[in-house]
VOBA-1610 file (N, C-alpha, C; in pm, whole numbers, padded with zeros to 5 digits, always signed):
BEGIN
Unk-01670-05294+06833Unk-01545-05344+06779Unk-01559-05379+06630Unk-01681-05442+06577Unk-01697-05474+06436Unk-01710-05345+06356Unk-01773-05250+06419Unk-01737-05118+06339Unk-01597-05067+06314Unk-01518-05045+06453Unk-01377-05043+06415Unk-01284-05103+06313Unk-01321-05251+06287Unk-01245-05363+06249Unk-01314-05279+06071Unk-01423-05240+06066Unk-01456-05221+05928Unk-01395-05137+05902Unk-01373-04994+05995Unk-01329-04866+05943Unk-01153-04925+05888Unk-01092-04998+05965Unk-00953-05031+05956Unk-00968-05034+05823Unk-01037-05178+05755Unk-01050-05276+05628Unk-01052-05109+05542Unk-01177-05046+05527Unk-01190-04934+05399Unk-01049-04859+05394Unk-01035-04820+05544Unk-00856-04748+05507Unk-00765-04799+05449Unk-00768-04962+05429Unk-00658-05056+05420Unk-00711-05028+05238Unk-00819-05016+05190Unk-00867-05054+05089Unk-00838-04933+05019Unk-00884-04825+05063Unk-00822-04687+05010Unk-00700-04690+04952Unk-00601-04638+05011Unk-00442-04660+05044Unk-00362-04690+05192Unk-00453-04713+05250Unk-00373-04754+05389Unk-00385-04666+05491Unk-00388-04540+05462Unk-00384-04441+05545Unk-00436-04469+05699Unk-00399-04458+05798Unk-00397-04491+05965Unk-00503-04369+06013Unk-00525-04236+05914Unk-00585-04140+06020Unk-00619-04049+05877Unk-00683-03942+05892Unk-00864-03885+05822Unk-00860-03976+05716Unk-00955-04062+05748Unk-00993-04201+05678Unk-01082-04161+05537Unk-01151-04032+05552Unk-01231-03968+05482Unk-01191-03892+05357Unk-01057-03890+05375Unk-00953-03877+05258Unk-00968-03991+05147Unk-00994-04114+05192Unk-00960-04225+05066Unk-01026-04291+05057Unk-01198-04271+05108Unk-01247-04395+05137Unk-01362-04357+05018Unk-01394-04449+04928Unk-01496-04418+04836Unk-01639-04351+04851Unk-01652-04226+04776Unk-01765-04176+04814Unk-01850-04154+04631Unk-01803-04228+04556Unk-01862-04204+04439Unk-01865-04366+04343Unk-02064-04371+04302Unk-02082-04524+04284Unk-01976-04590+04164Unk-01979-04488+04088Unk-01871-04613+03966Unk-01711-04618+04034Unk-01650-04600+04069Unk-01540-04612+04197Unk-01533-04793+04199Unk-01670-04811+04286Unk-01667-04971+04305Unk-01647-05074+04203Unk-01719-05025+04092Unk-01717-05117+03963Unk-01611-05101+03907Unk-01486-05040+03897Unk-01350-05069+03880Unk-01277-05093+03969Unk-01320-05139+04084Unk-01223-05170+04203Unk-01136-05056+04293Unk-01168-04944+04255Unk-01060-04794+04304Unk-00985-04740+04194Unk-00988-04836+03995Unk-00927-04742+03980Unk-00979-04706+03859Unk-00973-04684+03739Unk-01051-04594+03650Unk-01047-04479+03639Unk-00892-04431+03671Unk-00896-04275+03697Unk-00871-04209+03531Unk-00878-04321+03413Unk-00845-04257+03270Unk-00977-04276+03226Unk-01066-04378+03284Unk-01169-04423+03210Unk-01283-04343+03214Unk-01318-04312+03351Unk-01482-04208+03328Unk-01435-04034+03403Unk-01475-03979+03276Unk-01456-03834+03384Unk-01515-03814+03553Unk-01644-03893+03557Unk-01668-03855+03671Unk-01598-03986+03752Unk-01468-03946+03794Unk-01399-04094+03827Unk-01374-04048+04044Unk-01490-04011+04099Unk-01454-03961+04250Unk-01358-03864+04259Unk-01391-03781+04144Unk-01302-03650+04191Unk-01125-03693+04190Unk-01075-03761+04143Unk-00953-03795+04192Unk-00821-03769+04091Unk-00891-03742+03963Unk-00790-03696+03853Unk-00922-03602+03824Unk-00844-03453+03829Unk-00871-03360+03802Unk-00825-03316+03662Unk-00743-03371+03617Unk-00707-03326+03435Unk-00850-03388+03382Unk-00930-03492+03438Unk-01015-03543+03365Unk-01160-03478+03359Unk-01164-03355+03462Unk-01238-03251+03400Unk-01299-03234+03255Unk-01139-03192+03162Unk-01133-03154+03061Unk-01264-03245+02982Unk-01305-03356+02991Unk-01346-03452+02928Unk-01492-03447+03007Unk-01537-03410+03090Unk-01637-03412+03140Unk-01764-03326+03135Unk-01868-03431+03072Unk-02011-03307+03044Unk-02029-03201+03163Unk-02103-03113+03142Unk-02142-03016+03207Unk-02290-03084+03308Unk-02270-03130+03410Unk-02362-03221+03476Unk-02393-03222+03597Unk-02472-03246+03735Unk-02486-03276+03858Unk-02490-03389+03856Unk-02449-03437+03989Unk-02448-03613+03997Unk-02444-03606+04131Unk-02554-03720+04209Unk-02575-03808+04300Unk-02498-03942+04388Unk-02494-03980+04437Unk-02428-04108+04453Unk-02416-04131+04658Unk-02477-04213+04663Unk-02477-04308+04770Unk-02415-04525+04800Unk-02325-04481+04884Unk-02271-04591+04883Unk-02287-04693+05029Unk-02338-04779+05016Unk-02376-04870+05174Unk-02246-04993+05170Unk-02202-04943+05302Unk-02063-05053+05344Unk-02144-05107+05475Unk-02076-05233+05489Unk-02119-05295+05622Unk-02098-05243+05740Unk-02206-05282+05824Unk-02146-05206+05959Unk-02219-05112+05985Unk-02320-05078+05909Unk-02400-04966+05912Unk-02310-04828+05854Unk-02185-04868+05786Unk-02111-04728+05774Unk-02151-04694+05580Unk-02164-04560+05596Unk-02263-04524+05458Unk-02212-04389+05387Unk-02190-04380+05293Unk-02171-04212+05246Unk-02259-04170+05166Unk-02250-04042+05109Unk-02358-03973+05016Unk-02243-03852+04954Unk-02253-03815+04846Unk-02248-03733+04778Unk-02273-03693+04666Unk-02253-03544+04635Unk-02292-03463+04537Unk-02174-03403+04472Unk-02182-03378+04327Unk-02031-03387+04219Unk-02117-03271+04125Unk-02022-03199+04084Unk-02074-03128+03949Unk-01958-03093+03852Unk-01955-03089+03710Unk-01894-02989+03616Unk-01955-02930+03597Unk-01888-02784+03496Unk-01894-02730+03401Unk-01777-02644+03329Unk-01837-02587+03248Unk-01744-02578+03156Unk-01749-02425+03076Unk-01684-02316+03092Unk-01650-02134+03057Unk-01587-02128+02980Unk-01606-02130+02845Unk-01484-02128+02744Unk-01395-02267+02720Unk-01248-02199+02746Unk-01165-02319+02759Unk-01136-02363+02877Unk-01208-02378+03001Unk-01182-02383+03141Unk-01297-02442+03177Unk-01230-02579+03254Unk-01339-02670+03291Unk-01275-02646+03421Unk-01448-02643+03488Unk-01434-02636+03687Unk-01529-02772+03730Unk-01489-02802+03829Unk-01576-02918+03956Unk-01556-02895+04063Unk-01690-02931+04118Unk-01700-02949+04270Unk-01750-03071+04335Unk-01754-03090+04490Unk-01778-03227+04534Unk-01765-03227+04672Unk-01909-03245+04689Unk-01955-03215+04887Unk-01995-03417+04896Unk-01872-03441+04969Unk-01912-03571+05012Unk-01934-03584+05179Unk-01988-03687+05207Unk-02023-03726+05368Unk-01998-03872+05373Unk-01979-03908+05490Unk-01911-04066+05544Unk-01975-04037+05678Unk-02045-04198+05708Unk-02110-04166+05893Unk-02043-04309+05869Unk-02013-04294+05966Unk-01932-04428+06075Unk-02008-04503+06175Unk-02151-04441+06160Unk-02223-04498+06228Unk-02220-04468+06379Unk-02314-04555+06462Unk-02323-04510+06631Unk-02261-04655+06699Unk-02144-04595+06793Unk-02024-04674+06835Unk-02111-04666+06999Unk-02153-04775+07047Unk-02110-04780+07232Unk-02052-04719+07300Unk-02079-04633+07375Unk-01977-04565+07437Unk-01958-04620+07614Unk-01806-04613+07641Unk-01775-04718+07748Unk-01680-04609+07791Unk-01673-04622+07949Unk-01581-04501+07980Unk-01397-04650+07995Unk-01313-04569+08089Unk-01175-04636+08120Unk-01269-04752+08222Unk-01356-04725+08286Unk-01362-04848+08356Unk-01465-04967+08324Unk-01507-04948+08196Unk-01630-05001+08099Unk-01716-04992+08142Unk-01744-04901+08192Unk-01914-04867+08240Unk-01977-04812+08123Unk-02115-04886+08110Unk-02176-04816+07981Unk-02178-04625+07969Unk-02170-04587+07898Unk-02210-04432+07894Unk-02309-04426+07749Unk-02342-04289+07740Unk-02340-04249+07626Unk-02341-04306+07462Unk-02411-04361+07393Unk-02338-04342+07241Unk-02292-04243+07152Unk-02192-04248+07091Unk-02178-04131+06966Unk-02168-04193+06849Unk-02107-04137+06748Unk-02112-04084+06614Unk-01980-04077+06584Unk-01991-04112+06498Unk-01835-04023+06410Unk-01862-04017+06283Unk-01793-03909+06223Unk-01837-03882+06066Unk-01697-03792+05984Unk-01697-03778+05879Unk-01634-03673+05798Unk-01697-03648+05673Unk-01718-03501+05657Unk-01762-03425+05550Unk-01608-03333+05492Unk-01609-03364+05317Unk-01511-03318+05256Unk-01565-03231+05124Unk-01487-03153+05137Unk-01578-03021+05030Unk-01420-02999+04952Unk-01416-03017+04781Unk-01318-02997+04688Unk-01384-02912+04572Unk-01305-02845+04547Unk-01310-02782+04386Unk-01211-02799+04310Unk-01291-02802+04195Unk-01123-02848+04087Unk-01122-02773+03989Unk-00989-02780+03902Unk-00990-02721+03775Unk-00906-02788+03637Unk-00974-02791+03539Unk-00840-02866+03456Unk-00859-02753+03290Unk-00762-02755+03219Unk-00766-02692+03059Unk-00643-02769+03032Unk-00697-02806+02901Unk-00616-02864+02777Unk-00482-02750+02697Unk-00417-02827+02669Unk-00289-02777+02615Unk-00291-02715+02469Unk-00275-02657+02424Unk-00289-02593+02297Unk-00296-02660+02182Unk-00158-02782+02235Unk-00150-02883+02135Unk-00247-03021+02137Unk-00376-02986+02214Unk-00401-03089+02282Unk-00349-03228+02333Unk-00230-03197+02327Unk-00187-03359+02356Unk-00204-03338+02538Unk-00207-03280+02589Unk-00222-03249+02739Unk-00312-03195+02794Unk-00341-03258+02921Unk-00466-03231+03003Unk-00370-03199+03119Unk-00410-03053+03161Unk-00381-03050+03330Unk-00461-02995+03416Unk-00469-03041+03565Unk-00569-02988+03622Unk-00473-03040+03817Unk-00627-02951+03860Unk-00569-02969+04013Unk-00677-03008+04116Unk-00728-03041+04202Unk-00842-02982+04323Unk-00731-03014+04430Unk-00844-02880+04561Unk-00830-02885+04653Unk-00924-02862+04699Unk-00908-02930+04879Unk-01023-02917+04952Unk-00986-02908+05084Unk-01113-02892+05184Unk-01078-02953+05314Unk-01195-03037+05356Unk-01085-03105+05485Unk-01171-03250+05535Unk-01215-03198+05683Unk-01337-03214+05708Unk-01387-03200+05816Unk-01427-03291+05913Unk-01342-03365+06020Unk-01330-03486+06067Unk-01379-03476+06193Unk-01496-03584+06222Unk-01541-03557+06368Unk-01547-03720+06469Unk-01498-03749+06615Unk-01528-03868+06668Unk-01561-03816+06785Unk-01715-03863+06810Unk-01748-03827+06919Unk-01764-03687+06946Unk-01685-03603+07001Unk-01653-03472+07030Unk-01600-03396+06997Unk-01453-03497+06915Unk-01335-03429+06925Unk-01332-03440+06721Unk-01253-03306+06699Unk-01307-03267+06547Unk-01126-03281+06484Unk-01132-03293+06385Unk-00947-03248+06299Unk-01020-03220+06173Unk-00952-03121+06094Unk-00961-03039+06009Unk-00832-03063+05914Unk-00809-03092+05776Unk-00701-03100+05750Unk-00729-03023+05564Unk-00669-02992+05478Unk-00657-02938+05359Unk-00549-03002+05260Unk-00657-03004+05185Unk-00590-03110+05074Unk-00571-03049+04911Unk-00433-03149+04866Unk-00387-03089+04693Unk-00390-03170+04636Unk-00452-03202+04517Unk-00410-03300+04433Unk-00446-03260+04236Unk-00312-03242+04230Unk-00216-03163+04085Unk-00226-03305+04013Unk-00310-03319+03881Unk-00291-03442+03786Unk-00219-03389+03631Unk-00175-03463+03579Unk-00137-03402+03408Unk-00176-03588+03327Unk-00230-03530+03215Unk-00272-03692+03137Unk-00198-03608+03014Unk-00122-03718+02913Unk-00027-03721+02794Unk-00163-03805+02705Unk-00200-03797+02589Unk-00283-03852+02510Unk-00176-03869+02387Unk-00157-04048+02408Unk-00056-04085+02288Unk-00123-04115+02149Unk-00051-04149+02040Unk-00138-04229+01965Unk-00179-04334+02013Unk-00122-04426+02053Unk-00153-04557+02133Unk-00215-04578+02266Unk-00187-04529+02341Unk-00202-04492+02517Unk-00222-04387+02520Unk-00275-04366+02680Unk-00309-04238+02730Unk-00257-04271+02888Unk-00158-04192+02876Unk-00119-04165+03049Unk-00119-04065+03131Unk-00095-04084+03209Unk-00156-04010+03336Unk-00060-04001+03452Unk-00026-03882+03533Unk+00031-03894+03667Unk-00029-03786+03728Unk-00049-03825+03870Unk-00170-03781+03989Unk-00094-03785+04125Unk-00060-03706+04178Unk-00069-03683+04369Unk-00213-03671+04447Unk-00225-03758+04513Unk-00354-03769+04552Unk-00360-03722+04705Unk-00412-03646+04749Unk-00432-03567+04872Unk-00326-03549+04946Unk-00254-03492+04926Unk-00138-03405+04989Unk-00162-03246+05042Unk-00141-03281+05195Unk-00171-03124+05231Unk-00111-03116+05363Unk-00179-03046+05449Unk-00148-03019+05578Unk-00295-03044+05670Unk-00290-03055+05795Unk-00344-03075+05907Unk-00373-02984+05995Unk-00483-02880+06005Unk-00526-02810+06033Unk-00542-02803+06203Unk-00617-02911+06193Unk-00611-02941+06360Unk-00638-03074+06435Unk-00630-03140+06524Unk-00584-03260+06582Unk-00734-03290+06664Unk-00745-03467+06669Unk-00834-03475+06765Unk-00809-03474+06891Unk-00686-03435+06933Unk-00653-03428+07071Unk-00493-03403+07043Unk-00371-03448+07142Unk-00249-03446+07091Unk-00178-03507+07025Unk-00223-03613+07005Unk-00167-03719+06885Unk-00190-03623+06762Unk-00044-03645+06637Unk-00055-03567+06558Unk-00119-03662+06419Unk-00180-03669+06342Unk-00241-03738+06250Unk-00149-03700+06163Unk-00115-03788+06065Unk+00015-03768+05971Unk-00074-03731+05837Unk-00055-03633+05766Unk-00091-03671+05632Unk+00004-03670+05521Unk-00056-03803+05490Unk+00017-03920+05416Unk-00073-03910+05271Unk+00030-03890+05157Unk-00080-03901+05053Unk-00017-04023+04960Unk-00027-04028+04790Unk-00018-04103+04726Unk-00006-04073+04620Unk+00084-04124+04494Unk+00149-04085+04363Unk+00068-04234+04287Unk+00026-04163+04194Unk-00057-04267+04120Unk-00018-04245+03940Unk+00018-04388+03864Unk+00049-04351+03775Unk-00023-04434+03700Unk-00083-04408+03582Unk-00208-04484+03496Unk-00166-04458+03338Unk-00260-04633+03284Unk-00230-04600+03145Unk-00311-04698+03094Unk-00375-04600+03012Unk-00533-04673+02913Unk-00510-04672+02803Unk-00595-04785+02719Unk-00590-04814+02570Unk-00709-04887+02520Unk-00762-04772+02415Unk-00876-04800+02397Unk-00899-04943+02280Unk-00945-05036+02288Unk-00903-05144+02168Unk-00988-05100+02033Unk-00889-05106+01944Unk-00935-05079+01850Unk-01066-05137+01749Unk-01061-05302+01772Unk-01167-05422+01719Unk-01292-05443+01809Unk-01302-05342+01917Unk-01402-05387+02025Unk-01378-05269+02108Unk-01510-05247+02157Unk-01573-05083+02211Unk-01554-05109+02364Unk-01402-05140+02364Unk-01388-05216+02510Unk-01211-05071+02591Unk-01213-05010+02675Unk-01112-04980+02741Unk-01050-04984+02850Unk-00925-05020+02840Unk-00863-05125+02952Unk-00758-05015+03032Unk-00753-05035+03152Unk-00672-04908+03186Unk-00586-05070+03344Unk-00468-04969+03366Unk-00335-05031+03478Unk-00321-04931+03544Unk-00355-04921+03700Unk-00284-04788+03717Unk-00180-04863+03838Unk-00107-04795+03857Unk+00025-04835+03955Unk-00032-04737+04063Unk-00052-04769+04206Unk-00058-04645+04365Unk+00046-04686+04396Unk+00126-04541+04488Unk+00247-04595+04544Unk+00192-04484+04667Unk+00153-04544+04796Unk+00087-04454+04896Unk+00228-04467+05012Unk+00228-04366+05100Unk+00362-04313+05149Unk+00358-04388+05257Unk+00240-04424+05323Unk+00226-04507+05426Unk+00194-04705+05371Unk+00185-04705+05329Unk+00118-04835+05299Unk+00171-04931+05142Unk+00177-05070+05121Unk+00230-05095+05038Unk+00166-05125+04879Unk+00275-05064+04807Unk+00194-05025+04626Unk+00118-05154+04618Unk+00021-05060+04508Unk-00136-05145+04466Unk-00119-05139+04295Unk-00172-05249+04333Unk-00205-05193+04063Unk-00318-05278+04064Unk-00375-05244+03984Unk-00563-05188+03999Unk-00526-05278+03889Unk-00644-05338+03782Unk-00681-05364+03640Unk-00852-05311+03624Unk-00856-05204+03558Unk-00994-05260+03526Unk-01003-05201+03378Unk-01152-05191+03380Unk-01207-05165+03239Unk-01350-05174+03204Unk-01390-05111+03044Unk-01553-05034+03047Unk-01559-05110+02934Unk-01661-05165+02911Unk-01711-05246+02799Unk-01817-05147+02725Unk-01862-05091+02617Unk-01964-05001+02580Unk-02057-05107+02495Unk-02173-05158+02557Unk-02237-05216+02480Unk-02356-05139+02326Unk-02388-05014+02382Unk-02471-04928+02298Unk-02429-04772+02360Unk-02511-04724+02276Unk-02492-04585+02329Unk-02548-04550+02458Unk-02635-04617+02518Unk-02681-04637+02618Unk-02657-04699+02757Unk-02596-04831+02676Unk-02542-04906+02788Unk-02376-04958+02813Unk-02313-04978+02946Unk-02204-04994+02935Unk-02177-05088+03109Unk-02102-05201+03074Unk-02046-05227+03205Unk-01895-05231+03189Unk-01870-05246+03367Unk-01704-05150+03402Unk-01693-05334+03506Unk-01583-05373+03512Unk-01522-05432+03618Unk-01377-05398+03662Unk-01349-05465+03737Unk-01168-05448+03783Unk-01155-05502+03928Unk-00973-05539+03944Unk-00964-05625+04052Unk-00837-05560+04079Unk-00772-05605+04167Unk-00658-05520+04187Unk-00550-05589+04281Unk-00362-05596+04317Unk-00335-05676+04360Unk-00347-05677+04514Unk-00472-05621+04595Unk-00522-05654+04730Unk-00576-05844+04716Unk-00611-05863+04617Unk-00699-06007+04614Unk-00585-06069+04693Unk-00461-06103+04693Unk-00394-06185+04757Unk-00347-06149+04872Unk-00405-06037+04946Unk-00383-06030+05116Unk-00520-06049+05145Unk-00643-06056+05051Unk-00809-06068+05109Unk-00832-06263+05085Unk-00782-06301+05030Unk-00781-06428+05037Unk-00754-06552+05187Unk-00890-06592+05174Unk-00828-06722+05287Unk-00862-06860+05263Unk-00884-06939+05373Unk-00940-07109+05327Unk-01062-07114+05356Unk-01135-07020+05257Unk-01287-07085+05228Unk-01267-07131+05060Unk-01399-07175+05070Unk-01412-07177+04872Unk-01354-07163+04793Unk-01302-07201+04725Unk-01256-07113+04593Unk-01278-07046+04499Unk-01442-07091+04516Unk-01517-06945+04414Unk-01558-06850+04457Unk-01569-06860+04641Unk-01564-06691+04734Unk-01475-06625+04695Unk-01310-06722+04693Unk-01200-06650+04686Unk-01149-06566+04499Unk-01253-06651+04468Unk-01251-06556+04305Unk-01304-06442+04334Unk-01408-06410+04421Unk-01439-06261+04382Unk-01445-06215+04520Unk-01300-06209+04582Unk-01235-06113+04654Unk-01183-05996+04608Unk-01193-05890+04618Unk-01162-05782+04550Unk-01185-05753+04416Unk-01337-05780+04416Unk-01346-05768+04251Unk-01480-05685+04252Unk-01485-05588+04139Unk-01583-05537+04132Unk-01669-05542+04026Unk-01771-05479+03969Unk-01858-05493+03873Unk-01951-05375+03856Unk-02004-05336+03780Unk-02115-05215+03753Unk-02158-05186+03615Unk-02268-05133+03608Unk-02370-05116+03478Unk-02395-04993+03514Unk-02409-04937+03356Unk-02427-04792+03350Unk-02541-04793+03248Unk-02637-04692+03239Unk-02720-04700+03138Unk-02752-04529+03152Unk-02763-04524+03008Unk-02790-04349+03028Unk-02955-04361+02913Unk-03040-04254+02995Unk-03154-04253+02925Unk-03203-04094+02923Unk-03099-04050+02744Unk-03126-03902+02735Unk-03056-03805+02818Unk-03054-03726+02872Unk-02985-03646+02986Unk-02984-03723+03111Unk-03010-03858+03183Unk-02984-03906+03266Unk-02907-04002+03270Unk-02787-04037+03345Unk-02738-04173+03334Unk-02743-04258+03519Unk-02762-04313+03495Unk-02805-04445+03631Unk-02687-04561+03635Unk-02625-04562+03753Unk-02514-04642+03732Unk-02546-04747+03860Unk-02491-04838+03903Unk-02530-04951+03977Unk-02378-04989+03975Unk-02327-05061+04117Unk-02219-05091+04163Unk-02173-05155+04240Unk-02124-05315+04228Unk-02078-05330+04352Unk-01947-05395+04357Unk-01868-05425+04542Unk-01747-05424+04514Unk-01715-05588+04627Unk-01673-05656+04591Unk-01667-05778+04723Unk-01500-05789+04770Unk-01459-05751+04867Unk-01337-05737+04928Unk-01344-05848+05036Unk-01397-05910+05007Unk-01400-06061+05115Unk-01496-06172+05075Unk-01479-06313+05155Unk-01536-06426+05124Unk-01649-06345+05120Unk-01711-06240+05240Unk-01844-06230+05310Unk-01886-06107+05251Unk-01840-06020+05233Unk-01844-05865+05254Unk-01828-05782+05110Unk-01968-05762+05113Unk-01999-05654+04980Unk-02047-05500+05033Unk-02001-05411+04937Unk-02000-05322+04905Unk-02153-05271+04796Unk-02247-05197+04819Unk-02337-05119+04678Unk-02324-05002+04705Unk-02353-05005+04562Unk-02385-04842+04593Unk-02495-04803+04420Unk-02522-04691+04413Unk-02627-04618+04316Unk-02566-04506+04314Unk-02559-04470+04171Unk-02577-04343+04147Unk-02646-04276+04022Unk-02648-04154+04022Unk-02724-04065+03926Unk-02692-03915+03909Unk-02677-03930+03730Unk-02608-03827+03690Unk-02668-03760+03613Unk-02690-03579+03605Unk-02819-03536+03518Unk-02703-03411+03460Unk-02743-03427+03267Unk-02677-03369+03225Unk-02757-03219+03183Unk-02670-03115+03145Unk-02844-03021+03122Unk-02708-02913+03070
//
C-alpha cells in the first residue's frame, strides 16, 4: 500500500494524471532542482520543450533518480546538431518496484513488478529571423503491471519567442493516443499546455523563469524557479511551485518551508558536467538524484 500511496503522490506531482504515470513522472536529475520547471532555463530540461534543442550542445547524458519506496528511474538523453537542424533522443525507465501479490481472497501469491520504459525523439530549427525556436518530440510509452502491458504514443509541439526583454515559450506536453489497455478499463490520455517566461537579469548572472501548467485532468500549477551562474564552471538552480500549499500540514514550520522545494549544483569540468539534485515534497520525503553529461 505505501508503494501505491507513493506512485499516487509522483502523479499528483507530475500533472495529476490518474493512468501511464510514466508520461510525467521525472526521469532527468536537474528537473528536481527547479521543482518541474525550467523548461526556458537548461536545454537539457527532461526532454520536455523541444524548441530548446536549438540551444543545446551536441552531448550524451546520464541521469538516475531515487524516490521513496524503493521506486527509481534511469535514463539516457542525447543531442546533436546537422547544419541548421538540431535532433534528440531519450530512452528513459521507471521501476515501481516489487508489490505483494494477494489474490481476491488475500491469500499470499506471487510478487511482481511494475515498470514503464519511454523512448522519444525530437527535433527543433530556428527561424530565419532568429527570433523563433520551433520544435516537436514524439514517442511511445511502454507500460507494464504485473502481466498486463498498455502502450500509448505521444506529441509534444513547443515554439519559444526570444524578446528583447523576455523569452517565452508555449508547449503541449504529451498528447497522443493509447495504443493498448491493461485490461478493459480505458486509460485516458490526458496531456498539458504549458506556458513559460524567463528573464535573464541584467546586474547579476542570475535567470529567473514562471511557467503557468494547465493539465486537462488536474488543477493549474506555476512553478518559480531559477539558475544562479557562479563561474564558468559552477552554477546552482532552485524553485518551488504552487503545490507547497496542498503539501503542507501541522508539523514544524521549517519542515513546512521546504515542502516542495528544490535545489541543485551543477559543475562542469571541461567536456563533463556533474549535476546533483534534490527535491522535498513533504515534511518527510525527499527526492535525489545524479546526473552526467559528456560533451564531445
Amino acid at each position: 500500500m505505501t508503494k501505491v500511496l507513493y506512485i499516487i503522490i509522483l502523479s499528483t506531482l507530475g500533472f495529476g494524471q490518474a493512468s501511464f504515470l510514466g508520461l510525467n513522472t521525472w526521469t532527468q536529475s536537474n528537473v528536481l532542482g527547479v521543482s518541474g520547471g525550467g523548461y526556458l532555463i537548461n536545454p537539457q530540461n527532461d526532454f520536455r520543450n523541444a524548441a530548446m534543442l536549438v540551444h543545446a550542445k551536441r552531448h550524451i547524458q546520464f541521469d538516475v533518480i531515487k524516490y521513496p519506496a524503493g521506486i527509481s528511474s534511469q535514463s539516457m538523453a542525447g543531442a546533436l546538431q546537422l547544419k541548421s537542424h538540431h535532433f534528440g533522443f531519450k530512452v528513459s525507465r521507471i521501476s515501481y518496484g516489487i508489490f505483494e501479490g494477494r489474490s481476491v481472497d488475500n491469500i499470499k501469491t506471487e510478487d511482481y513488478s511494475a515498470g514503464d520504459i519511454q523512448i522519444q525523439g525530437g527535433y527543433g530549427v530556428k527561424s530565419n529571423s532568429g527570433k523563433f525556436d520551433f520544435g516537436f518530440n514524439g514517442g511511445i510509452l511502454l507500460s507494464r503491471l504485473e502481466s498486463y502491458h498498455a502502450n500509448a504514443i505521444t506529441l509534444s509541439p513547443s515554439i519559444i519567442y526570444h524578446g528583447k526583454w523576455v523569452d517565452l515559450s508555449f508547449s503541449a506536453h504529451n498528447y497522443g493516443r493509447a495504443l493498448s489497455h491493461y485490461g478493459k478499463s480505458k486509460e485516458p490520455m490526458n496531456g498539458a499546455l504549458i506556458g513559460s517566461i524567463s528573464r535573464s537579469m541584467q546586474s547579476l548572472p542570475i535567470q529567473m523563469e514562471i511557467d503557468y501548467i494547465h493539465a486537462d485532468d488536474f488543477n493549474n500549477t506555476i512553478i518559480f524557479s531559477g539558475i544562479y551562474t557562479l563561474t564558468n564552471e559552477l552554477n546552482i538552480r532552485g524553485g518551488l511551485s504552487s503545490n507547497k500549499s496542498n503539501l503542507m500540514t501541522d508539523v514544524s514550520f521549517i519542515k513546512n518551508v521546504f515542502s516542495d522545494f528544490g535545489f541543485g549544483i551543477g559543475y562542469r569540468a571541461e567536456d563533463i558536467n556533474l549535476d546533483m539534485n534534490i527535491y522535498s515534497y513533504g515534511p518527510s520525503s525527499m527526492v535525489v538524484s545524479m546526473g552526467i553529461a559528456i560533451f564531445y
